[in-house]
C-alpha positions in Angstrom: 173.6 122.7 -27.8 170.8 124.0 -30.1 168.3 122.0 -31.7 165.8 122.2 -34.6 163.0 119.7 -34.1 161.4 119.4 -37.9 159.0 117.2 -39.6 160.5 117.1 -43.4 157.6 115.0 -44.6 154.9 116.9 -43.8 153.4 120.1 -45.9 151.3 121.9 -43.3 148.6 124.6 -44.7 149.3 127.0 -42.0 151.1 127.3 -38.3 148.9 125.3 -35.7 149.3 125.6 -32.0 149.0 122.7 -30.6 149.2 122.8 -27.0 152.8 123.1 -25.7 154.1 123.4 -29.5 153.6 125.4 -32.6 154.1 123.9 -36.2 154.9 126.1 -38.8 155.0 125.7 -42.2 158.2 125.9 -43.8 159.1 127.0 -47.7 162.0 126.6 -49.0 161.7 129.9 -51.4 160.1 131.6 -48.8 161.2 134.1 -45.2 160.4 132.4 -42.0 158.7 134.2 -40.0 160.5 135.2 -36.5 163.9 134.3 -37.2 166.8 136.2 -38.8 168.5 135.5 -41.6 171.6 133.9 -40.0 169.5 131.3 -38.3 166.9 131.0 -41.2 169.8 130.2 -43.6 171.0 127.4 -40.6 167.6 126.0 -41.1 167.8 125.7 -44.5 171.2 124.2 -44.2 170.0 121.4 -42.2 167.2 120.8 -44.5 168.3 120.8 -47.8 169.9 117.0 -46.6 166.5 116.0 -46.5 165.2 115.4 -50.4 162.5 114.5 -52.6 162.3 111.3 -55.1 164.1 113.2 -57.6 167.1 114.2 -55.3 166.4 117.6 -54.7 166.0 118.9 -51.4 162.5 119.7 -49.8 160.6 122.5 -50.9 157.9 122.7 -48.0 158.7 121.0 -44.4 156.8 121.7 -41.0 159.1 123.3 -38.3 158.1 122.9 -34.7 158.9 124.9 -31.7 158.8 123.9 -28.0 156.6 126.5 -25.8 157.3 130.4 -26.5 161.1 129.5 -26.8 163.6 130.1 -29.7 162.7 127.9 -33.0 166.5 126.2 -32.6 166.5 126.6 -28.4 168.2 123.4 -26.2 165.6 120.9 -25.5 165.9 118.2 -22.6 164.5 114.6 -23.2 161.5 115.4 -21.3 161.2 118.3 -23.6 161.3 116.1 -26.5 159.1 113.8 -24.8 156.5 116.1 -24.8 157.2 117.4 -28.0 156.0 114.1 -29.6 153.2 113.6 -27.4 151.7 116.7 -28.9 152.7 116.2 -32.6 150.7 112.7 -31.8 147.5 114.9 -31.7 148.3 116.9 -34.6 149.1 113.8 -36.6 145.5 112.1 -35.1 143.7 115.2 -36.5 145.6 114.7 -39.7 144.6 111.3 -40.2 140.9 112.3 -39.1 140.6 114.6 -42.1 141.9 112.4 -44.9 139.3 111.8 -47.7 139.2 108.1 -49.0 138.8 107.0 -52.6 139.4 110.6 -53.9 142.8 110.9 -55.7 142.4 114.7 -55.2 141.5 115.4 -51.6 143.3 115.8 -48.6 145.5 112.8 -47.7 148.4 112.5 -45.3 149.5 109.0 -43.3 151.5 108.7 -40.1 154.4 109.0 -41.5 154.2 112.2 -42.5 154.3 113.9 -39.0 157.6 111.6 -38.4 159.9 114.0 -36.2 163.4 114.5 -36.6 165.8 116.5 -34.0 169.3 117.7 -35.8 171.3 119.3 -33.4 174.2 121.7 -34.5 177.2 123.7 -33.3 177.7 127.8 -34.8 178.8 126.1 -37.6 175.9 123.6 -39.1 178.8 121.9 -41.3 178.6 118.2 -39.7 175.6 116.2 -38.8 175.1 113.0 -36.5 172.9 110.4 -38.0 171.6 108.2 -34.7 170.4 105.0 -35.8 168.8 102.6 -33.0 170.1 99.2 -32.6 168.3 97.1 -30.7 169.7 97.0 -27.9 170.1 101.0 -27.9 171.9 103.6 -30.7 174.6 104.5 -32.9 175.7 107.8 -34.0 177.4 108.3 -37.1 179.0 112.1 -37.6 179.1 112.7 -41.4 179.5 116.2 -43.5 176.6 117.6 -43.7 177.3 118.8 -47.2 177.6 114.6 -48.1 174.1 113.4 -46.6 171.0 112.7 -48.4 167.8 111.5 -46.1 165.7 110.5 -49.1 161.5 110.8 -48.8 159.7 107.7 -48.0 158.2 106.5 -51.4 154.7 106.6 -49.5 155.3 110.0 -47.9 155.9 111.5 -52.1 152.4 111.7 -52.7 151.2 113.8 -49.9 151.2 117.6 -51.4 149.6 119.5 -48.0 149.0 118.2 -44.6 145.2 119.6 -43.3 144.5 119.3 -39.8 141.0 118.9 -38.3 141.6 122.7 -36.2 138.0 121.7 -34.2 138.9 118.4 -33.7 142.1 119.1 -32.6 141.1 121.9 -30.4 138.9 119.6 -28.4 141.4 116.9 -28.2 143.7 119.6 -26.3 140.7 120.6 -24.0 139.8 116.8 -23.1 143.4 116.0 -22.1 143.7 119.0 -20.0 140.3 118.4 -17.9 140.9 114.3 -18.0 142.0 112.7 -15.4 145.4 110.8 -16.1 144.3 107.4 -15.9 142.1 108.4 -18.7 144.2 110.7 -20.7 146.4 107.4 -20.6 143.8 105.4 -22.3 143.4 108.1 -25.0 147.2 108.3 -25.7 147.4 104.9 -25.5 144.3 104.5 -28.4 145.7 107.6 -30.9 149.0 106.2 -30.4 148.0 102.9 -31.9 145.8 104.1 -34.4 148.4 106.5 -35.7 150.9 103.6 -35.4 148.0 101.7 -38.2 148.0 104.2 -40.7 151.6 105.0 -41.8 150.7 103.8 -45.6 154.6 101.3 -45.3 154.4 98.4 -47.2 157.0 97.0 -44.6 154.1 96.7 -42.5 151.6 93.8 -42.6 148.0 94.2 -42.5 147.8 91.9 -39.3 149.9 94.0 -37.3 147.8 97.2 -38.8 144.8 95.0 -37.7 146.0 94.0 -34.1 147.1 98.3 -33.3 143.0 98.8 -34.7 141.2 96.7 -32.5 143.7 97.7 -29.4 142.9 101.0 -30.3 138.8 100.5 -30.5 139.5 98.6 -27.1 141.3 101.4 -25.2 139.4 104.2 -26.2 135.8 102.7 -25.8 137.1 101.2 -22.5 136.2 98.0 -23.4 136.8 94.4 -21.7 138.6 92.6 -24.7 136.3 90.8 -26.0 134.8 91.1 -29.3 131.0 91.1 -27.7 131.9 93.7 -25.1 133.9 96.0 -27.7 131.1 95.6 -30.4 128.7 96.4 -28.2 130.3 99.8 -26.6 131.3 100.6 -30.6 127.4 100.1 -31.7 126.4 102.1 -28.9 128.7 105.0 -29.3 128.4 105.4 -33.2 124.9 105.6 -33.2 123.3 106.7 -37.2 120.0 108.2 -37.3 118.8 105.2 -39.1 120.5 102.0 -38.2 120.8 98.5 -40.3 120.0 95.6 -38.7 122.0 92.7 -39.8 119.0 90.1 -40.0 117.9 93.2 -43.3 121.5 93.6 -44.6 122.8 92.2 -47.8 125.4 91.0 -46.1 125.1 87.7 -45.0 126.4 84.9 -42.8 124.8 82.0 -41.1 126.3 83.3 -37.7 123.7 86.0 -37.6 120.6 83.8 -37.5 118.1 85.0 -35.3 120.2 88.3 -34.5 118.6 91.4 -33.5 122.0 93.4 -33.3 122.4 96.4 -35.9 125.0 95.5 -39.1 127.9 97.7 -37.1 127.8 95.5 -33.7 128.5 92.2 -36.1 130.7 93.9 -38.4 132.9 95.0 -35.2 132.7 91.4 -33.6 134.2 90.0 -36.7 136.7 92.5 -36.8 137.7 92.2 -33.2 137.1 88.7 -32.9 140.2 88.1 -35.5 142.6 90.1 -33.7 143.3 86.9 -31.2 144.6 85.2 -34.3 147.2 87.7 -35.3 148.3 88.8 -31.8 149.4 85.2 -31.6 151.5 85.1 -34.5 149.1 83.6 -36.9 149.5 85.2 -40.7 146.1 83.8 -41.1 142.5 83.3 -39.9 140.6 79.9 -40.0 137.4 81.9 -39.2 135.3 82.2 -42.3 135.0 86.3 -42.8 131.9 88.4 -43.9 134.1 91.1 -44.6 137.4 90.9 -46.3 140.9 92.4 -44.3 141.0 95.3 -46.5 137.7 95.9 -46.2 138.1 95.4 -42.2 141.1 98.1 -42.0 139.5 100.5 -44.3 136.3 100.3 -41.9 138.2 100.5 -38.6 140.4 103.5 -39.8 137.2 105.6 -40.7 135.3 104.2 -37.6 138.2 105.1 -34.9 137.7 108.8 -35.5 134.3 109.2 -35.3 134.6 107.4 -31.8 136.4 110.0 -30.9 134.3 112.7 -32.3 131.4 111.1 -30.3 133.3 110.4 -26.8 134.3 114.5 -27.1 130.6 115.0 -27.5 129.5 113.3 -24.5 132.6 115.1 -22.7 131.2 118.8 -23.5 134.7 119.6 -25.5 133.4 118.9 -29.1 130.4 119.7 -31.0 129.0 117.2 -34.3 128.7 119.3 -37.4 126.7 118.2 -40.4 129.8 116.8 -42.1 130.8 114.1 -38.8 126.3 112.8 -39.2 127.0 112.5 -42.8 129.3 110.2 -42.0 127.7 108.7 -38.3 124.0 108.2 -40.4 126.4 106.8 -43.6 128.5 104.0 -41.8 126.3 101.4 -41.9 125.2 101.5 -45.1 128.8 101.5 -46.3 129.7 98.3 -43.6 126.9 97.0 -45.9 127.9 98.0 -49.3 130.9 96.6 -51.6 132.3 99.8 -51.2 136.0 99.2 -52.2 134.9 99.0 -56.0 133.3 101.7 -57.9 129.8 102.1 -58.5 128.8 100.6 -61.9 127.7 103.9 -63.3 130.9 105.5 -61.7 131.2 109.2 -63.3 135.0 109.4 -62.7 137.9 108.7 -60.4 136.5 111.1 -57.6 132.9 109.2 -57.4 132.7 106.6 -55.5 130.5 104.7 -53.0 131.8 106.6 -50.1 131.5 109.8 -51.4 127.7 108.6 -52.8 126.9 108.0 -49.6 128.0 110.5 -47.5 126.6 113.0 -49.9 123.0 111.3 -49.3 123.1 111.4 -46.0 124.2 115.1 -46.0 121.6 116.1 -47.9 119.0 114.1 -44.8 121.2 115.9 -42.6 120.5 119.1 -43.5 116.6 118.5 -44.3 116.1 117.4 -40.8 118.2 120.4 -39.2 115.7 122.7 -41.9 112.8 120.8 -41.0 114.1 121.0 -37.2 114.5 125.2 -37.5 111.1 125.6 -39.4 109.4 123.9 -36.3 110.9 126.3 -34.0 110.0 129.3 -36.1 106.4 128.2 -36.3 106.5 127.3 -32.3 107.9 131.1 -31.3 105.4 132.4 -33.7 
């Protein structure tokens, strides 16, 4: 039986191929491209049960097809296996992209690259809605005409889904030319990152927490234990100029005497916690430098650039200026109140992020100047 595979939550810029699937964007008021009008209208059949906030249904969707097949071919379960193994790398490279504390730039959350499969007879006119129990499923054959699968409340505010294209490009390559005990690790880590970042109020902090540090763990290949992953995480996210935590304004009486850098600590707290929660504990009797929002925020912008610097040492990714801005930046924010805005904040898009990323830019691209006039004057 056919089947359309769809993500009606996600706005993608542009089609993406992504290796054994292709997303394309799809618009409501617009011709898809590739398919004729018969099956484009079946498309938008299915669809239009999937609406907005205000009831109406969705104007832009992502599509996705399976290898160089028909958009609404028959898919086995391996198929669809593998279709959501790949969509895990586009939604990774989603995630990697988002900018924080700006209202205005790109955002998107797990959620968002949620798949759905609808299959369908010549005549789209009934729909099954499968529903997991826990002990297995339920299907439920409605009109298709009477359903309404409403938006998730956090999935309204994302307008367009950007993908990282280099990032993701290099993700593809890695997997290919891994071996699969580590591919595992890596599917393993993005899984549970991309698990920690769906925005859902219905999940806790501490089980956002828990899927963070599991995800640190796998992909640094880490023993677990807070020394051993602090210690790979401070190695691998290296800035150009570090912090130690004896010199940082942070401050706690556990780091008397320390020569470690402000990340290796910052990471020891945050790992060292996860114990707590993993064990059913809501709460922490461990006195915290850094508070739990402060500690997710952290991790979730600290996971990806352990990725961009593990592809680095693998050959399949290359830093731009934009990744050091952020590298050379991260322990100056670990050191910073960054979750309010600067006192002389000039608006909702300035913030201490964005301050300091844009500083270390700017150092960024003096040494790479300073770095090109050097070789000018040396083959000279």
């Amino acid at each position: 039986m056919p089947l359309l595979q769809f993500m009606p939550w996600c706005p993608i810029d542009k089609p993406h191929v992504v290796g054994n699937i292709t997303l394309i964007p799809f618009c409501r008021d617009e011709r898809i491209a590739g398919l004729d009008e018969l099956t484009a209208c079946r498309v938008r059949t299915i669809l239009a049960s999937y609406k907005d906030l205000e009831g109406h249904p969705v104007r832009t969707a992502t599509l996705v097809r399976y290898e160089n097949r028909d958009l609404l071919a028959e898919l086995n379960e391996k198929e669809m296996e593998d279709t959501r193994d790949w969509v895990s790398l586009a939604c990774f490279a989603a995630l990697a992209r988002r900018a924080y504390f700006n209202p205005v730039g790109p955002y998107c959350n797990a959620d968002s690259f949620v798949v759905y499969g609808q299959r369908f007879s010549d005549e789209p006119d009934f729909t099954g809605i499968v529903s997991r129990r826990r002990e297995g499923r339920t299907i439920d054959g409605r009109p298709l005409a009477d359903t309404a699968i409403s938006i998730p409340v956090h999935g309204s505010p994302v307008k367009q889904v950007l993908l990282d294209e280099a990032l993701l490009t290099a993700l593809v390559s890695f997997r290919a030319a891994a071996t699969a005990e580590e591919w595992g690790r890596w599917q393993n880590a993005i899984s549970c990152f991309n698990q920690a970042n769906t925005d859902n109020d219905a999940v806790s902090y501490q089980v956002e927490w828990v899927l963070l540090c599991s995800a640190c763990e796998r992909i640094l290949d880490a023993a677990p234990k807070a020394k051993d992953v602090a210690r790979s995480f401070a190695s691998t996210v290296a800035p150009t100029v570090a912090i130690l935590a004896s010199a940082a304004k942070r401050n706690s009486s556990k780091w008397s005497g320390s020569t470690a850098h402000l990340r290796y600590e910052w990471m020891k707290e945050f790992y060292g916690v996860r114990g707590a929660f993993a064990h059913g504990k809501l709460e922490t009797k461990r006195p915290l430098v850094w508070t739990p929002l402060e500690h997710v925020v952290l991790a979730t912008i600290a996971f990806p650039l352990v990725a961009r610097c593990l592809l680095v040492k693998s050959g399949q990714y290359v830093i731009t200026d934009d990744d050091q801005a952020v590298i050379d930046a991260f322990d100056k924010l670990v050191d910073a109140d960054f979750l309010k805005l600067p006192a002389d904040a000039s608006g909702s898009l300035d913030s201490v992020l964005s301050r300091l990323v844009a500083s270390a830019k700017a150092e960024v691209v003096k040494r790479r100047a300073v770095e090109a006039l050097k070789e000018l004057l040396q083959s000279s």
